[in-house]
N, C-alpha and C positions, 0 to 999 in steps of 0.2 A: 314575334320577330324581334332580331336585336338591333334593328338600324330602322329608318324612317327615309322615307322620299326627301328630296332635296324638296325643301320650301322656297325657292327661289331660283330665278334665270337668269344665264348667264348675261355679260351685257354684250352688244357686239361687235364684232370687231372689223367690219368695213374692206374687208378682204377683197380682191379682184382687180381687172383692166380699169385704170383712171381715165389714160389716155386711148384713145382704140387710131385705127391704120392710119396712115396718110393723115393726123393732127398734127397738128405744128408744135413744140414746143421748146420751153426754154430753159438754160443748163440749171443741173440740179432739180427740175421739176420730175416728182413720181409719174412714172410712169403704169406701173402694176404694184400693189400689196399681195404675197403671197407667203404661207408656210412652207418650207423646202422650196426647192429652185424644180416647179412644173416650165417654167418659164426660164431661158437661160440668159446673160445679158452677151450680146452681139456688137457689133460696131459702136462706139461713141453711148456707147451704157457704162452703167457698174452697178455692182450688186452691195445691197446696205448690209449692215450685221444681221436686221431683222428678213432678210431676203427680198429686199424690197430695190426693185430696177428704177434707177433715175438716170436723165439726160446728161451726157455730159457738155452738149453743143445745141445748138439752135437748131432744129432743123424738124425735118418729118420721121413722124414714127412707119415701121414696117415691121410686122410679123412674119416671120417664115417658116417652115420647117428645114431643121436640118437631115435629118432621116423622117422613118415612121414615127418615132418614140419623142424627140425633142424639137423642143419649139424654141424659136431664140429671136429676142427682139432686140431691133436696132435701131437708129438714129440716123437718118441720111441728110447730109446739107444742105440747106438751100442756096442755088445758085442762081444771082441776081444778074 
């Protein structure tokens, strides 16, 4: 053979839902790490270079679909 098995693993990279439904959180806190947008950003999101969704406002997280294919999560206020 002219190559060998990789002697070594990769390190990893913490990928997924931070915050899940209905948690409270606060602006600029992550909300999902992911590669590509499986997840789209919705109301009071934005989406980072590394496609990483954070809050822009205080409030409760929600997942939804918006069709079959896409999911988009938002950020809903809380009203005191």
């Amino acid at each position: 053979m002219a190559h060998a098995t990789n002697g070594r693993d990769s390190n990893p990279k913490y990928l997924g839902v931070k915050v899940y439904g209905f948690q409270v959180v606060k602006p600029g806190q992550i909300i999902l790490k992911q590669r590509g947008t499986q997840f789209l950003p919705g109301k009071n999101t934005y989406l980072g270079k590394d496609f990483t969704i954070h809050s822009k406002i205080e409030g409760k997280v929600n997942f939804k679909y918006l069709n079959k294919n896409k999911k988009i999560v938002e950020v809903l206020p809380i009203n005191n």
